[in-house]
C-alpha positions in Angstrom: -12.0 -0.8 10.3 -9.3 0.1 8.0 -9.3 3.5 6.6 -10.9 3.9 3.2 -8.9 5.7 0.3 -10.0 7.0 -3.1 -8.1 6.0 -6.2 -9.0 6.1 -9.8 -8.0 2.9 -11.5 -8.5 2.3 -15.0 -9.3 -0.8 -16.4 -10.4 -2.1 -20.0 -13.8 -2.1 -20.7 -14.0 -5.6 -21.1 -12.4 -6.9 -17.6 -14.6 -3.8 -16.0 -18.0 -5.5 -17.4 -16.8 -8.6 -16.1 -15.8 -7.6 -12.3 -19.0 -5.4 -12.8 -21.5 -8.7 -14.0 -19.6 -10.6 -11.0 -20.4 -8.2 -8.2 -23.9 -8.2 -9.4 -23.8 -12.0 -9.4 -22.2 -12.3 -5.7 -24.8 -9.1 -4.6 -21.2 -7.6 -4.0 -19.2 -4.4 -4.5 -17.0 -4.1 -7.5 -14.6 -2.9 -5.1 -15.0 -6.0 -2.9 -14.5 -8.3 -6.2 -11.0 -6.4 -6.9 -9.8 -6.6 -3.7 -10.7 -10.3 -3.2 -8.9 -10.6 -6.5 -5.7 -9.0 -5.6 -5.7 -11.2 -1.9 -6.2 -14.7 -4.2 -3.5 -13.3 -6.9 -1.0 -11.6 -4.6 1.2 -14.3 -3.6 1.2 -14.7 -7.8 2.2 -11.6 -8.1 4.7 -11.3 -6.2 6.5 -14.1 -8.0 6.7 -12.2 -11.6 9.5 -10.3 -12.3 10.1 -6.3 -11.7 10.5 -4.0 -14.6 14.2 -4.1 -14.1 14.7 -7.7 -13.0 16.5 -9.8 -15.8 14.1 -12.5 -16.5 14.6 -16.2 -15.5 17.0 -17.9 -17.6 18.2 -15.1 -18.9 21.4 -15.0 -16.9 22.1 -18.1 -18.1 22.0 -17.1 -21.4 24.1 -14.2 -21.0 27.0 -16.7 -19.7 27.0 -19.2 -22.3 26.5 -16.1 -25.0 30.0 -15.1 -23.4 31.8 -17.9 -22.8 31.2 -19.2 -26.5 32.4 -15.8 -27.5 35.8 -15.7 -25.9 
């Protein structure tokens, strides 16, 4: 068994009264609804761009922006 942490997330009301209405759906855990939503959305995730990362296309742009300027 994995060893349990305690964090203190905080979400908007609104997405909080939906994971809350959908553990009480599924008999579940709000807890066990977000992390069953982060493993389905991970590999998502991962595939957006960091703070810092230039974002796709953008590179591009930035090389026909100079070559048209020279």
């Amino acid at each position: 068994m994995a060893t349990k942490q305690k964090l203190t997330l905080y979400f908007p009301p609104e997405l909080l009264e939906e994971a809350r209405n959908e553990a009480l759906r599924q008999e579940r855990t709000v807890s066990w609804i977000l992390q069953k939503a982060w493993e389905f959305a991970r590999h998502e995730i991962h595939k957006m761009p960091g703070a810092d990362d230039p974002l796709p296309g953008s590179l591009a742009k930035i090389e026909s922006l100079r070559k048209t300027a020279v």
